[in-house]
C-alpha positions as CSV (number, residue, x, y, z in Angstrom):
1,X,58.1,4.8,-11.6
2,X,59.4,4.7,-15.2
3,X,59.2,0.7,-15.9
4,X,55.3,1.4,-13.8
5,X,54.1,3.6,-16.4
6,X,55.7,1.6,-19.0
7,X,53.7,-1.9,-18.1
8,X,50.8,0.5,-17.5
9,X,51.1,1.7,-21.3
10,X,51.0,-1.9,-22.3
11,X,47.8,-2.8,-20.4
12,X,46.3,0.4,-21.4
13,X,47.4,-0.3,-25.4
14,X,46.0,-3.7,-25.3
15,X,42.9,-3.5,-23.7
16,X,42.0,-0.6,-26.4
17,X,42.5,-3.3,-29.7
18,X,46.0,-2.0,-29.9
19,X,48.1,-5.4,-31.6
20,X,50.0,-7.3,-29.0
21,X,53.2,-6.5,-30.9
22,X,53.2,-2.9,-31.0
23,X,51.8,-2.8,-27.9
24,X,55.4,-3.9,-26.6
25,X,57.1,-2.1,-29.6
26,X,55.6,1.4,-27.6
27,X,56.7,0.3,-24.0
28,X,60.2,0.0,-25.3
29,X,59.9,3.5,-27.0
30,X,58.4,5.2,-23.7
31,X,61.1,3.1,-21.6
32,X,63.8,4.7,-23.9
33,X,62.2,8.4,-23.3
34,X,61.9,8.0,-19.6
35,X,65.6,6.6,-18.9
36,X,67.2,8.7,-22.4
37,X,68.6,5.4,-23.9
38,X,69.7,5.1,-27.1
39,X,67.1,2.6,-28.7
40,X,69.5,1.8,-31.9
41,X,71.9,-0.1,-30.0
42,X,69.3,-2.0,-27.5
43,X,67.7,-3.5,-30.6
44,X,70.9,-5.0,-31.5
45,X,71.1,-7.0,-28.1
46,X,67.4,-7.9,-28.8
47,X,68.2,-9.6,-32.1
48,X,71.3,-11.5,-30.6
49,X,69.2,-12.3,-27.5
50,X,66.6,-14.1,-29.7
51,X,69.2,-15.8,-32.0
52,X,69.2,-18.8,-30.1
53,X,69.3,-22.4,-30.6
54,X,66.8,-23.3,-27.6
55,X,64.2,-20.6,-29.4
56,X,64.4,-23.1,-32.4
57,X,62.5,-25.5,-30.7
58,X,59.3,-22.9,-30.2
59,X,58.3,-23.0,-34.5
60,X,59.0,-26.1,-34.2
61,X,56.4,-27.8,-30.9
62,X,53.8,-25.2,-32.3
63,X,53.9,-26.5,-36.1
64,X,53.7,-30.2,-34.1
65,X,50.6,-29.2,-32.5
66,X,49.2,-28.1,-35.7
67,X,50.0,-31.4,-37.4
68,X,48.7,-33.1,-35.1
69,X,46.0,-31.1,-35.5
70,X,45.5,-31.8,-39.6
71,X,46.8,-35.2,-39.6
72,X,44.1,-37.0,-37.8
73,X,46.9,-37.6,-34.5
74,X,44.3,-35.6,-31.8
75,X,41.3,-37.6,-33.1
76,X,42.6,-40.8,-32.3
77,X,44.4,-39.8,-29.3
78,X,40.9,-38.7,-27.6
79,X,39.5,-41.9,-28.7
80,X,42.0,-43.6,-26.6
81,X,41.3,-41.5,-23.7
82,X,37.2,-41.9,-24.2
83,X,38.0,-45.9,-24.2
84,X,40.5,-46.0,-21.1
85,X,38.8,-43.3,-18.7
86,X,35.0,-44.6,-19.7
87,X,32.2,-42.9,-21.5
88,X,30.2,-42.2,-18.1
89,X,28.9,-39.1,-18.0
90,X,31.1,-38.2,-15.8
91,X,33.7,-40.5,-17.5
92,X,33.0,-38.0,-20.7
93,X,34.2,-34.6,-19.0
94,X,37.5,-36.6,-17.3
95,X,38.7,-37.9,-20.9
96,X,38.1,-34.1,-22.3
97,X,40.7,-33.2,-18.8
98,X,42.8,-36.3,-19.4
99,X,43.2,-35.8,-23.4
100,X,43.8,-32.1,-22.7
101,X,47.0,-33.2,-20.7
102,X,47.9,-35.6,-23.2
103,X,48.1,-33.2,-26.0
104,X,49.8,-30.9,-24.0
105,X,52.6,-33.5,-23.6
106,X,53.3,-33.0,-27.5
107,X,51.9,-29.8,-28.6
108,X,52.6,-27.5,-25.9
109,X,50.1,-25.1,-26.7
110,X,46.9,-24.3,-25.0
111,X,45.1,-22.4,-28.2
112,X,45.9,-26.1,-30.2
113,X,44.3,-27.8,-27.6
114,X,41.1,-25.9,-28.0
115,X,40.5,-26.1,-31.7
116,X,41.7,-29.7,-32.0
117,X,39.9,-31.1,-28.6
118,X,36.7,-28.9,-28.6
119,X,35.7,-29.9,-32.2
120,X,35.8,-33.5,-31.5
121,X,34.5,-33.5,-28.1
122,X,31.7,-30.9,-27.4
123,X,29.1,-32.0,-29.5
124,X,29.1,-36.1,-28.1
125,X,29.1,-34.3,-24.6
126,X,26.3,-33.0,-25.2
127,X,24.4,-35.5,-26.7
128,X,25.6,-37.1,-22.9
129,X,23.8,-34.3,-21.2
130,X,26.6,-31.8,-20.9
131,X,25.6,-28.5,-21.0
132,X,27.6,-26.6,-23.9
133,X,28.4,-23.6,-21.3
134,X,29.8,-26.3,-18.3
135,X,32.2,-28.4,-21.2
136,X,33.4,-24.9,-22.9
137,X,34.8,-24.0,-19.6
138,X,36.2,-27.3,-18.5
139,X,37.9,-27.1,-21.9
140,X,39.0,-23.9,-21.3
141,X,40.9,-25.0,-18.1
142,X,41.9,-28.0,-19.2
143,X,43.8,-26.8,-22.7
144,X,46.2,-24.9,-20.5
145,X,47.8,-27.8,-19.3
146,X,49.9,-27.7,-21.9
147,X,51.0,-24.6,-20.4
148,X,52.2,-27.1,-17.6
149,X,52.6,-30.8,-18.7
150,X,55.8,-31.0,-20.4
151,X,57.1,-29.7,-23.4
152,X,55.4,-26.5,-22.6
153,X,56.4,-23.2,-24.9
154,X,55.8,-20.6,-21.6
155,X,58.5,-22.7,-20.3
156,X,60.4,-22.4,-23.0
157,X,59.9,-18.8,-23.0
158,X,60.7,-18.9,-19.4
159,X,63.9,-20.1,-19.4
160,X,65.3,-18.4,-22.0
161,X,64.2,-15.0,-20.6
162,X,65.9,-16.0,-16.8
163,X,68.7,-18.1,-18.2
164,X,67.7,-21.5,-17.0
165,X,67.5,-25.1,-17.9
166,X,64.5,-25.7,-20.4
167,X,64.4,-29.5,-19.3
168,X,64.5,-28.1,-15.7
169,X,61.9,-25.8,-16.0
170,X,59.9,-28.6,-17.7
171,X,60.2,-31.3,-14.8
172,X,59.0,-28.1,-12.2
173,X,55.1,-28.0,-13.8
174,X,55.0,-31.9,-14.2
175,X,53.7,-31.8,-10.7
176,X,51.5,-29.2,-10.7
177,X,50.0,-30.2,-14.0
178,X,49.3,-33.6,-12.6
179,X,47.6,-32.0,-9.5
180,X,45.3,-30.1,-11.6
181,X,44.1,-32.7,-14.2
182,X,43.1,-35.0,-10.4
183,X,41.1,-31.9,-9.2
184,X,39.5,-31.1,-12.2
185,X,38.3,-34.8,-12.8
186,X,37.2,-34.8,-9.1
187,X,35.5,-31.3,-9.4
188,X,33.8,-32.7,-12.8
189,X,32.6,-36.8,-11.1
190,X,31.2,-34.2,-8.2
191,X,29.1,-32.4,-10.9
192,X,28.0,-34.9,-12.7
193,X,27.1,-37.1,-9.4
194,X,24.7,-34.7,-8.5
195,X,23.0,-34.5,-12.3
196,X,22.9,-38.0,-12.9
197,X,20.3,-37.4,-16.0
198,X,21.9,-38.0,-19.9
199,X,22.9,-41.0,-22.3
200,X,25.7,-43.3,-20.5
201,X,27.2,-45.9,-21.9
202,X,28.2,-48.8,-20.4
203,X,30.8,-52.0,-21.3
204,X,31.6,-55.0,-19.7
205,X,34.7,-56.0,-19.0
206,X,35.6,-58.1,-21.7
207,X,33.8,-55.0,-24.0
208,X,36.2,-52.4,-22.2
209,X,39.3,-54.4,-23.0
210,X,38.6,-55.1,-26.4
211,X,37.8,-51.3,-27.0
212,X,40.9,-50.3,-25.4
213,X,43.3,-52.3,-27.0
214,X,41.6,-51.2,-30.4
215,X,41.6,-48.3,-29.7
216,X,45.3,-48.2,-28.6
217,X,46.8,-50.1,-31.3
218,X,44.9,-47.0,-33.7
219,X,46.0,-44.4,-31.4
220,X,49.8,-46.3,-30.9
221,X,51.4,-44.1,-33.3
222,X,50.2,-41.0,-31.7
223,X,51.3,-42.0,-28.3
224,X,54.3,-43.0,-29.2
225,X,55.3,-39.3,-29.4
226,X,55.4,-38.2,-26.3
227,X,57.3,-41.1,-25.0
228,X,60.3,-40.0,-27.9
229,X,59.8,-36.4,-26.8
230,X,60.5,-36.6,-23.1
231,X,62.2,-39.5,-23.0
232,X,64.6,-38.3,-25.1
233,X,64.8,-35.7,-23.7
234,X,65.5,-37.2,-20.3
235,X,67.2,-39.8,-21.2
236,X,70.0,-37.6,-22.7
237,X,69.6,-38.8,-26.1
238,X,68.6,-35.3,-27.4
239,X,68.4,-31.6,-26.5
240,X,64.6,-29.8,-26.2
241,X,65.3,-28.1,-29.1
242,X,66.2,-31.6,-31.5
243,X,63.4,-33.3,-29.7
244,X,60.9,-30.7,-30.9
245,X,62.5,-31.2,-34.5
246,X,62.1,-35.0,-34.4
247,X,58.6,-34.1,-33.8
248,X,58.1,-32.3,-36.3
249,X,59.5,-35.6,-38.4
250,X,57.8,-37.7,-36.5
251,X,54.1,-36.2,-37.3
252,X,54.3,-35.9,-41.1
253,X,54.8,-39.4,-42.5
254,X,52.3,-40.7,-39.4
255,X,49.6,-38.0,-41.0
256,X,50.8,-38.8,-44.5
257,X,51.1,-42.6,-44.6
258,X,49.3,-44.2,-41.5
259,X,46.4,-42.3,-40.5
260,X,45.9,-40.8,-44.2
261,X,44.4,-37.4,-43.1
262,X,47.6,-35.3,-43.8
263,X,48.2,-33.9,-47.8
264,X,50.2,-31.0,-48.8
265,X,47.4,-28.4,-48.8
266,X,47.1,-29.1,-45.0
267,X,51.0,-29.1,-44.3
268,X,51.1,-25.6,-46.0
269,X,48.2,-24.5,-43.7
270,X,50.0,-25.8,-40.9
271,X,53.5,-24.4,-41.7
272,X,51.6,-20.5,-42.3
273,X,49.9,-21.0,-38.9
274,X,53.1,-21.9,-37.1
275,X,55.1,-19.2,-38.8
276,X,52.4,-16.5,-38.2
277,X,52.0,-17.4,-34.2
278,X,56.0,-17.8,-34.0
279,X,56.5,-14.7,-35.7
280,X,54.6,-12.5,-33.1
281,X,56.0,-14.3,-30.3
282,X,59.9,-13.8,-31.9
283,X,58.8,-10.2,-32.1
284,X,57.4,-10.0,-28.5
285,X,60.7,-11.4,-27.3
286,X,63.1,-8.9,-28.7
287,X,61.1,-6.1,-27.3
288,X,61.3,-8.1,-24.2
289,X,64.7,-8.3,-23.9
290,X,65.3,-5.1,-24.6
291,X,63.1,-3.8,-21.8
292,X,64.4,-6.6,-19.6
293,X,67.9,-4.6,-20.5
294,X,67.0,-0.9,-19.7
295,X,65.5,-2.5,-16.7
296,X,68.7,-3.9,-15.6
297,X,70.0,-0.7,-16.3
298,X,68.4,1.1,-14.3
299,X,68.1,-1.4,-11.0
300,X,64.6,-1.5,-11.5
301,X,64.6,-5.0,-9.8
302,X,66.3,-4.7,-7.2
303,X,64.2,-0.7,-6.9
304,X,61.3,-3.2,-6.5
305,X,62.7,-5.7,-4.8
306,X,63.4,-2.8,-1.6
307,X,60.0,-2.0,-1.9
308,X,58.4,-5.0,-1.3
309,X,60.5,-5.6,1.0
310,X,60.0,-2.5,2.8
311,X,56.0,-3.1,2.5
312,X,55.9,-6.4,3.0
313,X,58.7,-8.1,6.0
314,X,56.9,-11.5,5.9
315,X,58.1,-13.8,2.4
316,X,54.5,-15.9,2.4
317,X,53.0,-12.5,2.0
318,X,55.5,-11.3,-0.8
319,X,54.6,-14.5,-2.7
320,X,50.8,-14.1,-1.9
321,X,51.3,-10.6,-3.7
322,X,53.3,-12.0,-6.7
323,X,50.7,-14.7,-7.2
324,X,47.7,-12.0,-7.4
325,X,50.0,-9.5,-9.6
326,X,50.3,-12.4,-11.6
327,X,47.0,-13.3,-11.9
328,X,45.6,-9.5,-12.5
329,X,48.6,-9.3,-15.2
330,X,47.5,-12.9,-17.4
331,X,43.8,-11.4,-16.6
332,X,44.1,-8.2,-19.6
333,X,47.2,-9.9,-21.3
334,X,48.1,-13.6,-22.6
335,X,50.5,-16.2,-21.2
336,X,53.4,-14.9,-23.4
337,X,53.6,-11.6,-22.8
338,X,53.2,-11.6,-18.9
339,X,56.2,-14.7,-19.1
340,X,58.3,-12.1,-21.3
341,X,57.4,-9.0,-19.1
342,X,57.3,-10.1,-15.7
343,X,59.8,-13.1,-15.3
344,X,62.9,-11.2,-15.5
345,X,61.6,-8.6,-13.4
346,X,60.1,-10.5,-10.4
347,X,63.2,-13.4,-10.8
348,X,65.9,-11.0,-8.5
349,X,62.8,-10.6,-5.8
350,X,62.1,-14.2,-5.9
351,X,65.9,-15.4,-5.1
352,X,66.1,-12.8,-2.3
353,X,63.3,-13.9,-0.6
354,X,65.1,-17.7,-1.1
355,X,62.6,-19.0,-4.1
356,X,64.3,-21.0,-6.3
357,X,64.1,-19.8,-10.5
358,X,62.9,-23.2,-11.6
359,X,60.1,-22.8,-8.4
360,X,59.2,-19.3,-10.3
361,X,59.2,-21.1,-13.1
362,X,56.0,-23.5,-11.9
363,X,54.7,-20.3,-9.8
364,X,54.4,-18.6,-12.9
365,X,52.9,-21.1,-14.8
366,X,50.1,-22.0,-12.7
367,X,49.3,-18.5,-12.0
368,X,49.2,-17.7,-15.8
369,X,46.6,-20.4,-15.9
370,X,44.2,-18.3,-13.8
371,X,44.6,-15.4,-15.3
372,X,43.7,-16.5,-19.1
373,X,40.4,-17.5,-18.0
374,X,39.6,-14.7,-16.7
375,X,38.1,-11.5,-17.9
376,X,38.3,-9.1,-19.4
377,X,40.9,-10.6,-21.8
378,X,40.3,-13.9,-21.2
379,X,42.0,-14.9,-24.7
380,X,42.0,-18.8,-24.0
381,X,38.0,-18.6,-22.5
382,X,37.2,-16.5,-25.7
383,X,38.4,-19.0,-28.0
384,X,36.3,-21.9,-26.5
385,X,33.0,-20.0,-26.3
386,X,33.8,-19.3,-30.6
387,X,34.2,-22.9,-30.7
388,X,31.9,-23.9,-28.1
389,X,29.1,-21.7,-29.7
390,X,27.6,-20.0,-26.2
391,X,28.0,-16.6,-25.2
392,X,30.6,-15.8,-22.2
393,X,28.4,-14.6,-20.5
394,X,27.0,-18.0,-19.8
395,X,30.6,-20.0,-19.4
396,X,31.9,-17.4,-16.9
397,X,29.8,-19.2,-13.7
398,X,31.2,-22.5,-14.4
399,X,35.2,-21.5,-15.4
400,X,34.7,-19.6,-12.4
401,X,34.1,-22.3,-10.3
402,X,36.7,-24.5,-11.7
403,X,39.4,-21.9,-11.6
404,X,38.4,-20.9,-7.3
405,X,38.2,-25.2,-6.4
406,X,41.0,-26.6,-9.1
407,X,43.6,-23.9,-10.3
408,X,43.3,-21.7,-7.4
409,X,44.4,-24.4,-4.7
410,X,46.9,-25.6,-7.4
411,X,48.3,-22.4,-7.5
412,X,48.6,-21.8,-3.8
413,X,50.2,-25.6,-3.2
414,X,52.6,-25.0,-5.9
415,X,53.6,-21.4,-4.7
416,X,53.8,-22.8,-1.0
417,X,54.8,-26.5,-1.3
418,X,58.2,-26.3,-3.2
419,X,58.6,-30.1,-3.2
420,X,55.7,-30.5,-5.4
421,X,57.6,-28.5,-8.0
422,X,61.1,-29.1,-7.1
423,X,61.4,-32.9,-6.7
424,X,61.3,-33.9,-10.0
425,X,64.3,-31.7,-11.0
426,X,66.3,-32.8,-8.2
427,X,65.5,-36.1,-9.1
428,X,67.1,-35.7,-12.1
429,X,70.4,-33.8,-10.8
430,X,69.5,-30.2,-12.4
431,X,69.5,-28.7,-9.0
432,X,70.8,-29.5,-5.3
């Protein structure tokens, strides 16, 4: 009952305006009243839990995403995409899903996706004849794949708050993220098939290959990042964490020296952007852990785990019930704080009931992407209307749509398929 009204406090605190951080900062304080714990030595663990090497890498993909961002990396990337997946109509709204995956594949940020994506693509849909309400919601969707496609910072998050493998955890929403970007580019050809109206531009074949392989030899230095990133990664050469760093190398001189867009007033913007959003996180996480503590204290997990198994006998109905609790969860508060709050807590039910913690891991994730497009938080939705200029009130019919015939199905494969999340990391020998 006391870790019910705690999460209820947090809901309630956020959805008045209160800030995200102190929103946790008064869960821990009402946790500590309800259970008489002595606070002063629980924010001791919480510092040493959050002094870790693997949460290193976190400043470090987010300041990548923002150089990216600066250094002109995203604009050429999309061009890439626009050249290889055709600029169709429809061919328009599948680059905006496809580039949305590739960024995610370096930045690992959904909000990053947005800003750098949406400026360069919403406009030159429209003059295609997309409305501005239908591609601020297919951007919406599509940014969070970089909650999903590899390296992924809720991951991250993820596995350091349930102690497991970051690369594992990383290989578990390869699947799913895959599976999205094909139903959304399905969803989208289906959409456009049946408004055929708008500019279209068609090239031959000898036109397409030339454009591609310009356009690829411009956008070479940019793609060569994911490619060091994960397969560095998997190839054992580096850990997450150095792989984030020799991102971080990587970017500047290619926005310095090659693309030319990058200067020092922009890298100082960057590095205040990245510190600001890793800051609050950091803080979020030591309040995290230190409820994730008094939790374990007081067998709060395995409390609920009895319950739900008292309510609910049948383990496809426990999992239908963690999916929606999920989803209601990332609907009022954003992907970090429901990965911080509920992971630890839900992980004990999820082995009993014989899901694997890197299958969580994926479950999670895709049910995070429901719940950030969806009101009345809706933090990721938001942020594309600002920069899609249109009220909500007009993307919500779309996203909707997108989120009940893409994500939702997604969701529901990845929660009740396990191979499609699993065989990648026993693939690579991180599980049995």
């Amino acid at each position: 009952m006391g870790a019910l009204l705690a999460i209820v406090a947090v809901v309630v605190l956020m959805m008045i305006g209160v800030p995200v951080v102190f929103s946790f900062a008064a869960m821990t304080f009402i946790l500590s009243i309800i259970y008489d714990v002595d606070i002063s030595s629980l924010m001791t663990t919480g510092f040493w839990s959050v002094n870790s090497i693997i949460l290193l890498a976190l400043p470090l993909f987010v300041m990548t995403g923002y150089l990216m961002q600066a250094g002109g990396m995203a604009a050429r990337l999309v061009s890439f995409v626009e050249t290889v997946v055709g600029k169709s109509r429809s061919g328009m709204g599948s680059s905006m899903v496809v580039a949305c995956g590739v960024f995610g594949a370096i930045s690992g940020t959904a909000s990053a996706a947005v800003a750098s994506i949406g400026t360069i693509m919403i406009d030159p849909m429209e003059k295609h004849g997309y409305k501005r309400e239908y591609t601020s919601a297919l951007l919406g969707i599509s940014s969070l794949l970089g909650l999903l496609i590899p390296p992924s910072i809720t991951m991250i998050l993820y596995a350091v708050v349930t102690r497991q493998s970051v690369a594992a955890c990383f290989l578990a929403t390869i699947g799913p993220g895959i599976l999205l970007i094909m139903m959304l580019c399905v969803l989208n050809w289906l959409k456009m098939r049946r408004h055929p109206d708008g500019a279209a531009e068609v090239l031959n074949f000898r036109q397409r290959v030339e454009a591609v392989g310009s356009n690829m030899w411009k956008a070479l230095p940019a793609l060569m990042l994911p490619v060091i990133i994960l397969g560095g990664i998997y190839g054992g050469v580096f850990t997450p964490t150095e792989a984030a760093a020799i991102a971080v190398v990587y970017s500047i001189p290619v926005g310095l020296f090659v693309y030319r867009e990058l200067d020092l007033k922009k890298m100082a913007q960057c590095l205040l952007a990245a510190a600001t959003t890793t800051g609050v996180i950091m803080v979020i996480l030591v309040f995290s852990f230190v409820a994730s503590r008094i939790f374990t204290y007081e067998r709060v997990p395995q409390q609920l785990t009895e319950l739900l198994m008292d309510l609910f006998q049948n383990k496809l109905l426990i999992l239908l019930v963690v999916n929606i609790f999920l989803i209601l969860l990332g609907m009022i508060m954003d992907d970090v704080s429901v990965v911080a709050i509920v992971s630890p807590l839900l992980l004990p039910v999820m082995v009993d009931i014989g899901v694997d913690p890197v299958h969580f891991a994926a479950i999670v994730g895709t049910s995070v992407v429901i719940g950030c497009n969806s009101p009345p938080m809706a933090p990721i939705l938001f942020m594309t209307c600002r920069i899609g200029r249109v009220g909500m009130s007009q993307v919500m019919r779309p996203a909707l749509g997108f989120m009940a015939f893409a994500a939702l199905p997604v969701m529901l494969v990845t929660t009740y398929w396990p191979p499609l999340a699993l065989y990648l990391p026993r693939l690579f020998g991180y599980i049995n």
